[in-house]
MARDOLUM-246497 format. One record per residue (C-alpha): residue in one letter; x, y, z. Coordinates in steps of 0.5 Angstrom, whole numbers, plus 500, padded with zeros to 3 digits. Example, Ala and Ser with C-alpha at 12.3 -4.5 7.8 and 13.67 -1.06 7.14 Angstrom:
2
+------+-----+-----+-----+
: resn :   u :   v :   w :
+------+-----+-----+-----+
:    a : 525 : 491 : 516 :
:    s : 527 : 498 : 514 :
+------+-----+-----+-----+
END
This chain:
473
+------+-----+-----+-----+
: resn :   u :   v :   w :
+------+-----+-----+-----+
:    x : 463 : 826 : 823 :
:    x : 458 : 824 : 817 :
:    x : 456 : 829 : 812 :
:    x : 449 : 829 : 813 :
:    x : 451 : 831 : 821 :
:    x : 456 : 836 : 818 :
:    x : 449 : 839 : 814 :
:    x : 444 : 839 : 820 :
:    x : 450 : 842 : 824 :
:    x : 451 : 848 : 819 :
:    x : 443 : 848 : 818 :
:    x : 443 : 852 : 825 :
:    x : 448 : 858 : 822 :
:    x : 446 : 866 : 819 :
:    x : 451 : 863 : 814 :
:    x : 447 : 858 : 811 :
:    x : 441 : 862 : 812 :
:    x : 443 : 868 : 808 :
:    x : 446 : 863 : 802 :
:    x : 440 : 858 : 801 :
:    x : 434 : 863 : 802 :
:    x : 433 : 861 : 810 :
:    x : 434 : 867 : 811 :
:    x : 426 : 871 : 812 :
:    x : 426 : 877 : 810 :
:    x : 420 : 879 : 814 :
:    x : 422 : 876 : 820 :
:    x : 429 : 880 : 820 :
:    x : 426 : 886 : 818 :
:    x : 421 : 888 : 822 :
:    x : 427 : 886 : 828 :
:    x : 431 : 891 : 825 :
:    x : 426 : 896 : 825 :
:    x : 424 : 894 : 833 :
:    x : 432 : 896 : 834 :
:    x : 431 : 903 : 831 :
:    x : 425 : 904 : 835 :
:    x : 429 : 902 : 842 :
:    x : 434 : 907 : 838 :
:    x : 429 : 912 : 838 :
:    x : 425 : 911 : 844 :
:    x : 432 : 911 : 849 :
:    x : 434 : 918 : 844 :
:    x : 429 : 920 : 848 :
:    x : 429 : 918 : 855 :
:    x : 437 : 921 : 853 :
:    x : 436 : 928 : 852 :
:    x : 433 : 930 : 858 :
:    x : 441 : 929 : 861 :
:    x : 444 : 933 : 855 :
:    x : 439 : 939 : 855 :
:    x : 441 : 938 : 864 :
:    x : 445 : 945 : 864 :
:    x : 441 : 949 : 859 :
:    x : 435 : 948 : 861 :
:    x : 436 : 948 : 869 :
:    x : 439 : 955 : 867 :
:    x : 434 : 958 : 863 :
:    x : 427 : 955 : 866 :
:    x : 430 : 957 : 873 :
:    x : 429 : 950 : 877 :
:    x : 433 : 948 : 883 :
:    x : 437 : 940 : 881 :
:    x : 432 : 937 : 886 :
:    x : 426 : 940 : 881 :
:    x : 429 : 938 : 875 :
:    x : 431 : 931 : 878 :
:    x : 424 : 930 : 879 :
:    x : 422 : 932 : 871 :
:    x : 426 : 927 : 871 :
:    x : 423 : 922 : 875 :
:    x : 416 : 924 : 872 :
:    x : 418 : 920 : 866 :
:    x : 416 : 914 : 869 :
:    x : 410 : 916 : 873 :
:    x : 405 : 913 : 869 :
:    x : 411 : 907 : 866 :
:    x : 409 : 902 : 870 :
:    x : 401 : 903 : 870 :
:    x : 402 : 903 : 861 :
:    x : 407 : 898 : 861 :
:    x : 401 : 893 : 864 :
:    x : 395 : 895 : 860 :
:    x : 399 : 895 : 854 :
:    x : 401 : 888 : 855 :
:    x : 396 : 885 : 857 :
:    x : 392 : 889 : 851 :
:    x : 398 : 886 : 846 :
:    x : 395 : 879 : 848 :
:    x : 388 : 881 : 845 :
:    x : 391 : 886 : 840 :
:    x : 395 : 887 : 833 :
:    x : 402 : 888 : 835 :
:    x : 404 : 892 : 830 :
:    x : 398 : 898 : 832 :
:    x : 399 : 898 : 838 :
:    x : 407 : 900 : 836 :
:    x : 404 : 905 : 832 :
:    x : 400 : 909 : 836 :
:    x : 406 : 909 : 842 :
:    x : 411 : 912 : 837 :
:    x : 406 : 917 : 835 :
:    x : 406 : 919 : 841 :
:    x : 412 : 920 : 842 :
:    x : 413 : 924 : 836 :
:    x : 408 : 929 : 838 :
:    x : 411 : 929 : 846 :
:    x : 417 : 932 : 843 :
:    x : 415 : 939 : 839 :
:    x : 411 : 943 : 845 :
:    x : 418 : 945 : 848 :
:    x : 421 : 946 : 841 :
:    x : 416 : 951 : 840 :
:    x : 417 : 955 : 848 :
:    x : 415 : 951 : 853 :
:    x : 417 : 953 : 860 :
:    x : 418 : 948 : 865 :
:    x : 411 : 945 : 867 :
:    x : 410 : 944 : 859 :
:    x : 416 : 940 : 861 :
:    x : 414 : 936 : 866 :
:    x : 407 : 934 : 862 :
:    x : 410 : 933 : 856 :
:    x : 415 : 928 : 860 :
:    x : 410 : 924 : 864 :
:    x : 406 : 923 : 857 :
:    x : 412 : 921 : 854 :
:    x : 414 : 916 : 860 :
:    x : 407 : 913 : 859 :
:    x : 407 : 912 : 851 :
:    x : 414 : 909 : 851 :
:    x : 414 : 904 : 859 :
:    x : 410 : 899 : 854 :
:    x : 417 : 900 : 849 :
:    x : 421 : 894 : 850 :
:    x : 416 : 889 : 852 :
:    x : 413 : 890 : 847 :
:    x : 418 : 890 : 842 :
:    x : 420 : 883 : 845 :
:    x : 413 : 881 : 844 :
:    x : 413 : 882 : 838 :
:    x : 420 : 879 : 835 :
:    x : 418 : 873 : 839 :
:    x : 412 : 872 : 834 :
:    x : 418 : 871 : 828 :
:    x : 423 : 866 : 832 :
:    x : 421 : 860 : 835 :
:    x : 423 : 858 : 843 :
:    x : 430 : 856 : 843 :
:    x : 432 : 862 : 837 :
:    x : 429 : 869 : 841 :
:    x : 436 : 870 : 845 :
:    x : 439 : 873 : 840 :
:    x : 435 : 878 : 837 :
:    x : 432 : 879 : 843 :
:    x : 438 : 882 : 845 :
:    x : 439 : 885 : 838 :
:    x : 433 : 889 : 841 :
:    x : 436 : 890 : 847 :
:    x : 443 : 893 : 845 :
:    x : 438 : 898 : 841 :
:    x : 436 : 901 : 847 :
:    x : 443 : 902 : 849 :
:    x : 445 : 905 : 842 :
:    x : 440 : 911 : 843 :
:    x : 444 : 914 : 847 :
:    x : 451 : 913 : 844 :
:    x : 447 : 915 : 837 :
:    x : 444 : 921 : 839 :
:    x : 449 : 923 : 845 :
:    x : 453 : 926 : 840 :
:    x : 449 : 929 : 835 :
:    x : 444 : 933 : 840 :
:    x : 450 : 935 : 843 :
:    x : 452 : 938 : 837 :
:    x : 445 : 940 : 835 :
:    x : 444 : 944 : 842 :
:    x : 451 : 946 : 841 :
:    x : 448 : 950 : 834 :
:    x : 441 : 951 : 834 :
:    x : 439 : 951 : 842 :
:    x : 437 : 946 : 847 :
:    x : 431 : 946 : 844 :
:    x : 432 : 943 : 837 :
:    x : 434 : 937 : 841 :
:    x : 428 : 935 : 842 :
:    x : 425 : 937 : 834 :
:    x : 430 : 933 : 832 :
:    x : 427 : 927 : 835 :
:    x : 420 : 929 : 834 :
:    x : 422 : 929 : 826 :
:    x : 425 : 922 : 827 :
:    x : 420 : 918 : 831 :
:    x : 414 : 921 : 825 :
:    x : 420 : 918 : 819 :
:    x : 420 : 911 : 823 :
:    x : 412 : 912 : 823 :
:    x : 412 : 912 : 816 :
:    x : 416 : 907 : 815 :
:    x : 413 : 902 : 820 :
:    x : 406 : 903 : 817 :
:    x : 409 : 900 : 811 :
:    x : 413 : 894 : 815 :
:    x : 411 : 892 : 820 :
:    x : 406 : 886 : 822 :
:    x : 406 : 880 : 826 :
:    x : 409 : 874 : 826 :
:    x : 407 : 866 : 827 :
:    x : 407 : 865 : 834 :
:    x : 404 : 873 : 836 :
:    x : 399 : 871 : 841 :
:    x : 394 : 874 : 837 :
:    x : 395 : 869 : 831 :
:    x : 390 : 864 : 829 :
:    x : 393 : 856 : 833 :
:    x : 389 : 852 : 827 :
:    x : 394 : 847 : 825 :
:    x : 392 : 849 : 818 :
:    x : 394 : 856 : 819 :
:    x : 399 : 856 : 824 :
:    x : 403 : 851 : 818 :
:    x : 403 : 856 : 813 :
:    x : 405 : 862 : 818 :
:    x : 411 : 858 : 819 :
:    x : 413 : 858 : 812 :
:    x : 413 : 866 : 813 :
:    x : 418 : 865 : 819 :
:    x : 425 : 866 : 820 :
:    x : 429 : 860 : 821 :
:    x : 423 : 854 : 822 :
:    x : 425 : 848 : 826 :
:    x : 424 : 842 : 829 :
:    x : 420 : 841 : 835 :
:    x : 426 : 841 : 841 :
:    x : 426 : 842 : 847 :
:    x : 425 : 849 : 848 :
:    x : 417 : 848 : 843 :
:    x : 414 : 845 : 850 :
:    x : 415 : 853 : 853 :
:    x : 411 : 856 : 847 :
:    x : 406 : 850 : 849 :
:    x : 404 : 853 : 855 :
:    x : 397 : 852 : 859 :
:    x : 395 : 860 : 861 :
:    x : 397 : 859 : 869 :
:    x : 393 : 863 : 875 :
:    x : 398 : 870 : 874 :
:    x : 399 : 871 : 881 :
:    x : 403 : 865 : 882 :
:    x : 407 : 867 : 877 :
:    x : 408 : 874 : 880 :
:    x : 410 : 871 : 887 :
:    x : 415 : 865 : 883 :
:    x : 422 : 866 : 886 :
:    x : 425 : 867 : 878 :
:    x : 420 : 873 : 877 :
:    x : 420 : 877 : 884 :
:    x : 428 : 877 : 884 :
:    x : 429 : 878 : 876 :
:    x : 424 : 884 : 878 :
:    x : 429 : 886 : 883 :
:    x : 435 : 886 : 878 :
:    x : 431 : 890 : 873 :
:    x : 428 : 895 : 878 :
:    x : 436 : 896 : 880 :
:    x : 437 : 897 : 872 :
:    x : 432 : 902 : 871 :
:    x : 435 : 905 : 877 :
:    x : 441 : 907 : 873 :
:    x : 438 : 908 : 868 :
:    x : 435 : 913 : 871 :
:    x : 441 : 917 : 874 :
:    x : 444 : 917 : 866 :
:    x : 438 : 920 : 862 :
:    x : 437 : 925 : 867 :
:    x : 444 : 927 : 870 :
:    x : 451 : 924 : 867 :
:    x : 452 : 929 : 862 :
:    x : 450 : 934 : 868 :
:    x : 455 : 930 : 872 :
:    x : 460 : 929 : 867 :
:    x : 460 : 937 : 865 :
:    x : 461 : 939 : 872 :
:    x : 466 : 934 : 876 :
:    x : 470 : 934 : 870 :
:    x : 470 : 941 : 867 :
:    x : 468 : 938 : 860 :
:    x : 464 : 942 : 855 :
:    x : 458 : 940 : 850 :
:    x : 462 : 936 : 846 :
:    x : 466 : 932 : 851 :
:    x : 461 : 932 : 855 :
:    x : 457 : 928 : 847 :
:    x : 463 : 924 : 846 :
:    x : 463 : 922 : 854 :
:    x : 457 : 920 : 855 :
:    x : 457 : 915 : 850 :
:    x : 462 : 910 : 853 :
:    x : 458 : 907 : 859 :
:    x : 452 : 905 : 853 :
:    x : 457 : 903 : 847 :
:    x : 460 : 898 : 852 :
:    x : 453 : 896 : 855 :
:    x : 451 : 895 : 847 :
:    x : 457 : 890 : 847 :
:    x : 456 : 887 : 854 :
:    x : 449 : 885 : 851 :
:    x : 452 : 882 : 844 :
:    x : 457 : 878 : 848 :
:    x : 450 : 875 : 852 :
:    x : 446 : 874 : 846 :
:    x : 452 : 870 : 843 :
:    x : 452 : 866 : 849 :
:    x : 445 : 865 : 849 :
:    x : 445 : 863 : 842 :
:    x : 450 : 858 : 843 :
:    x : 448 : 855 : 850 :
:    x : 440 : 853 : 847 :
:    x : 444 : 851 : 841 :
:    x : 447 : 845 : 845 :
:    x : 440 : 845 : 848 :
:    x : 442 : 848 : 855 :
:    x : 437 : 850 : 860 :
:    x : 435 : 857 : 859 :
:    x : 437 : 858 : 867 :
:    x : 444 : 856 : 864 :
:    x : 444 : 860 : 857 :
:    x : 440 : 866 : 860 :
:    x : 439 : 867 : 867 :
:    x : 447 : 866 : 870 :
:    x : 449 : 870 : 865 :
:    x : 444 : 876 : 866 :
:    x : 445 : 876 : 873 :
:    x : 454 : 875 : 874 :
:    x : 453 : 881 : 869 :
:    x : 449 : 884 : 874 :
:    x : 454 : 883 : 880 :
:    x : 459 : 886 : 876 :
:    x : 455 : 892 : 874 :
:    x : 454 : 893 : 882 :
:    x : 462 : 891 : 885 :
:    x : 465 : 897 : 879 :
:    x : 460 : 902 : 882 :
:    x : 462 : 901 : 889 :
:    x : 469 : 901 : 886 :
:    x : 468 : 907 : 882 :
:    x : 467 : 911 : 889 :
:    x : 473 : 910 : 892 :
:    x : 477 : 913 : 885 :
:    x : 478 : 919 : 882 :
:    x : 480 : 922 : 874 :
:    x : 480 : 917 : 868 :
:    x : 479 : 911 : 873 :
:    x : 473 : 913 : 875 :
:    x : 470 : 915 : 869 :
:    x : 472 : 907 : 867 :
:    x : 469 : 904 : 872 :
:    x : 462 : 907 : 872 :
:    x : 463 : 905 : 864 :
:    x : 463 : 898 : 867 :
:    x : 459 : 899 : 871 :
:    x : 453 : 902 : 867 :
:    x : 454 : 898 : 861 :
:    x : 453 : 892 : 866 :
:    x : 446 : 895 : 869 :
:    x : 442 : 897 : 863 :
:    x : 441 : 890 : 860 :
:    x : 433 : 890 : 862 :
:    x : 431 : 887 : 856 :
:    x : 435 : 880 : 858 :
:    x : 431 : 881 : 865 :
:    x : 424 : 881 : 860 :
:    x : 427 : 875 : 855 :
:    x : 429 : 871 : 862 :
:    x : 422 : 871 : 865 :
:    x : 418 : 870 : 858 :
:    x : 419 : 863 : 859 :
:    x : 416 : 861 : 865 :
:    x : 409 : 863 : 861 :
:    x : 406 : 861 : 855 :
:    x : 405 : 865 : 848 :
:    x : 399 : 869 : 851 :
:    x : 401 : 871 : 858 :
:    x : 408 : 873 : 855 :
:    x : 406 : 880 : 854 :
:    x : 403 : 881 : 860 :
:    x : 408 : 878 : 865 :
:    x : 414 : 882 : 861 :
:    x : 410 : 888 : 861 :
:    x : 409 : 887 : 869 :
:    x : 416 : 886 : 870 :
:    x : 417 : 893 : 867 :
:    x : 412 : 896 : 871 :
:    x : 415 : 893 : 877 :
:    x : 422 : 895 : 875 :
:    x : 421 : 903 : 873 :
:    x : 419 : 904 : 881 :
:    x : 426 : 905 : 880 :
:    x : 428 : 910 : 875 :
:    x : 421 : 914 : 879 :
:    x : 426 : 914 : 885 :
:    x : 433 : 915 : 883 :
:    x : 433 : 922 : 878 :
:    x : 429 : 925 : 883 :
:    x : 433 : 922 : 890 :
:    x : 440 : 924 : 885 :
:    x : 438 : 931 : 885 :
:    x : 436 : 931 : 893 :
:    x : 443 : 928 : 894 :
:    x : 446 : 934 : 890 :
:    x : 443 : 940 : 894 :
:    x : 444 : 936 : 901 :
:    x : 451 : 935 : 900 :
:    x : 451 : 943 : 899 :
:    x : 451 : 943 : 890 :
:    x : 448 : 950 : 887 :
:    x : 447 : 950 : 880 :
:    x : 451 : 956 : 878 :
:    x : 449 : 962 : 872 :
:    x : 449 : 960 : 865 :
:    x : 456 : 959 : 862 :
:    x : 458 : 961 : 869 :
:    x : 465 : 955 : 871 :
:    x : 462 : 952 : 878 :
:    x : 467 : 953 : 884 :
:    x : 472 : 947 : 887 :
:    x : 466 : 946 : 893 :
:    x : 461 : 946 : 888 :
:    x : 464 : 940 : 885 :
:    x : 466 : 937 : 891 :
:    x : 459 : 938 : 893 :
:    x : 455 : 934 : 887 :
:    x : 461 : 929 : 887 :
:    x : 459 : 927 : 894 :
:    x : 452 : 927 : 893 :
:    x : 452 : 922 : 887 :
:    x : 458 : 918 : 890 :
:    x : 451 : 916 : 895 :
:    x : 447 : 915 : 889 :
:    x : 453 : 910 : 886 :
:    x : 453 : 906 : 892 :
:    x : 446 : 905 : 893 :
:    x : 445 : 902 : 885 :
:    x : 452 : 898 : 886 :
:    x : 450 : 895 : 892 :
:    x : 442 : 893 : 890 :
:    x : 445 : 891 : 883 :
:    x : 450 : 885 : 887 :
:    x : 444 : 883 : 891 :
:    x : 440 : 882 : 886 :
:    x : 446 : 879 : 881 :
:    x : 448 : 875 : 888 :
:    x : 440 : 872 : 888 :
:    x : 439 : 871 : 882 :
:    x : 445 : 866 : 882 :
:    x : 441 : 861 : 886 :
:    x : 433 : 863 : 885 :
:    x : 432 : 865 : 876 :
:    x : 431 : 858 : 875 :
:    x : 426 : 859 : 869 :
:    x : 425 : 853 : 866 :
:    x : 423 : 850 : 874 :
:    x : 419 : 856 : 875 :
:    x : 415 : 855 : 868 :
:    x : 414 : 846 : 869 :
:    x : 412 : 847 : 876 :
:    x : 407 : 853 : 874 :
:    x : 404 : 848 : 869 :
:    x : 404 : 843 : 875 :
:    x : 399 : 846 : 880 :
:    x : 396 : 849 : 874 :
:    x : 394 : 841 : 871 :
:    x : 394 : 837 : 879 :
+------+-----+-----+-----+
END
């Protein structure tokens, strides 16, 4: 290998970034900041679980109403995740992030300060609304710092913040509930998220390729000079170059409708987690707080682990300049059947080998953020918020469905939540067991059909040229 090859090969690492001042320190900062607020924003979706055995006690509500508080998070997830993206078309990036942590900051303190459980459910639905946009827009906004063929790895920095929030605040809320009270759990939150807001007001902006950028030869080539890890033009340029196609196509294309299953599959499970894993966890094996903190931790930290080994692949494949379908799509699906065999697996056990496989199993299935970054190559830069927004959108009916079907399952099976402090009775036990056995079996089936179909169907670079076909015949 000659040496000025050897050169433009090393060029392409961290390494070499970091040692020569390649690295932009604007580009990587603001990724940083966007994986804090992922960290943040599913801290929130978290809490609701981990407040599950006070708060169903205190307020009085049977599992099936508290299922469907947490349902209500996503009532208006869907609706916000679509009008933010295509705002976040037209509109600063870095304001409209703003506006959704203030939000959420705020949506914390009523129940800090009394709330019963309609203030609960209220409070959770404005919260829901304010963070549907979170990951799409976090995505939009990391991808204006990287060119096409370099997003899976920061993409997926930005994914494994989702799944870092509940590993970091599991324990810690578990440890403030256990101190000052359910209640603090979400002040706790609420203090954080107006930190972070400080901080973003100061750091954040948008990079070169946002949609709101100016396209002018002239300033496009000095943005570029701001960005992280400029390049030549290969063969990932021609995704960013994209003429604007007729949505509805995009929305009917084989990669989109079964990317949306796998991601409505997702926040299916996520749904089950945030809402009542460490209910689940409590009773079914007779845990306390603390456990129950350490515990619920796994199935996230493996799906942080999961989502560093894809992005790793990822970046290695459109390195060699593979297909986005061989570099993103297989690997996003083939995890996603995983997800769904470990979750039917885990209801034929019992014990420690459970508690395995729905690690496994979860860790597989909370990788949405790789579902949005699949399907924002098949649009161009202005469309990108747009369809990663809708995605999220389609894929929340989902997390609207499972909490709330969860709790029913439960209470049809027989479960009753007992007094406060109070050690449920061997029935009960079995009785949630059933309950949340039907729930696995229903996620695990409809993440191996939609990892099983998106094997043959997730073709994102087909989809985007034959989009830009019709769209020029």
């Amino acid at each position: 290998m000659s040496q000025d090859t050897a050169n433009k090969e090393g060029s392409n690492t961290l390494r070499y970034a970091l040692q020569n001042g390649k690295m932009n320190r604007s580009a990587w900062t603001v990724t940083a900041m966007l994986v804090v607020l992922q960290v943040i924003a599913f801290a929130d979706r978290a809490v609701l679980g981990l407040v599950a055995p006070s708060a169903i006690s205190e307020l009085g509500i049977s599992p099936t109403q508290f299922g469907f508080i947490g349902s209500a998070f996503y009532f208006l997830y869907a609706v916000m995740a679509v009008i933010t993206g295509i705002l976040a078309s037209k509109v600063s990036v870095k304001w409209i992030v703003f506006v959704l942590g203030l939000t959420w900051a705020l949506m914390q303190f009523p129940m800090l300060f009394g709330g019963g459980a309609a203030v609960l459910l209220v409070s959770r639905i404005i919260l829901g609304a304010a963070e549907g946009p979170a990951t799409p827009t976090a995505l939009a906004s990391v991808h204006s710092w990287f060119s096409a063929s370099r997003r899976a790895l920061p993409s997926n920095y930005v994914a494994i913040g989702s799944t870092l929030g509940p590993v970091i605040a599991a324990p810690v809320l578990a440890f403030i509930i256990a101190t000052w009270g359910w209640r603090w759990a979400f002040g706790v939150l609420g203090i954080l998220g107006l930190v972070w807001l400080l901080f973003w007001v100061v750091l954040g902006k948008d990079g070169p390729y946002a949609a709101t950028t100016k396209r002018s030869t002239d300033a496009l080539g000095e943005a570029l000079n701001d960005v992280a890890e400029p390049e030549a033009e290969n063969a990932y340029t021609w995704f960013d170059q994209q003429a604007p196609v007729r949505m509805l196509k995009v929305l009917l294309s084989g990669t989109f409708l079964i990317t949306a299953i796998g991601v409505f599959a997702n926040f299916w499970t996520m749904g089950f987690l945030t809402t009542w894993l460490p209910q689940y966890l409590k009773v079914s094996a007779n845990l306390t707080m603390g456990q129950v903190g350490i515990v619920t931790v796994f199935p996230w930290l493996f799906g942080a682990l999961v989502l560093l080994v894809l992005g790793f692949i990822g970046r290695q494949l459109m390195k060699k300049e593979r297909t986005v379908r061989h570099a993103m799509g297989v690997p996003f699906s083939v995890t996603l059947a995983i997800g769904g065999l470990s979750f039917i697996t885990a209801t034929f056990t019992s014990g420690a080998l459970t508690i395995v496989f729905l690690t496994i199993a979860a860790g597989c299935s909370i990788i949405y953020p790789m579902g949005a970054a699949v399907v924002s190559y098949i649009v161009g830069t202005k469309q990108r918020p747009i369809v990663m927004g809708t995605l999220g959108a389609v894929g929340s009916i989902g997390a609207i469905i499972s909490p709330a079907l969860v709790g029913w399952l439960m209470e049809n099976a027989g479960y009753k939540p007992g007094a406060k402090g109070s050690v449920p009775t061997p029935e009960m036990v079995a009785s949630m067991v059933d309950g949340v056995d039907s729930s696995f079996m229903i996620a695990g089936a409809l993440l191996l059909i939609s990892g099983l179909l998106g094997l043959f169907f997730i073709r994102p670079d087909h989809t985007a040229r034959s989009l830009q076909s019709n769209a020029t015949a």
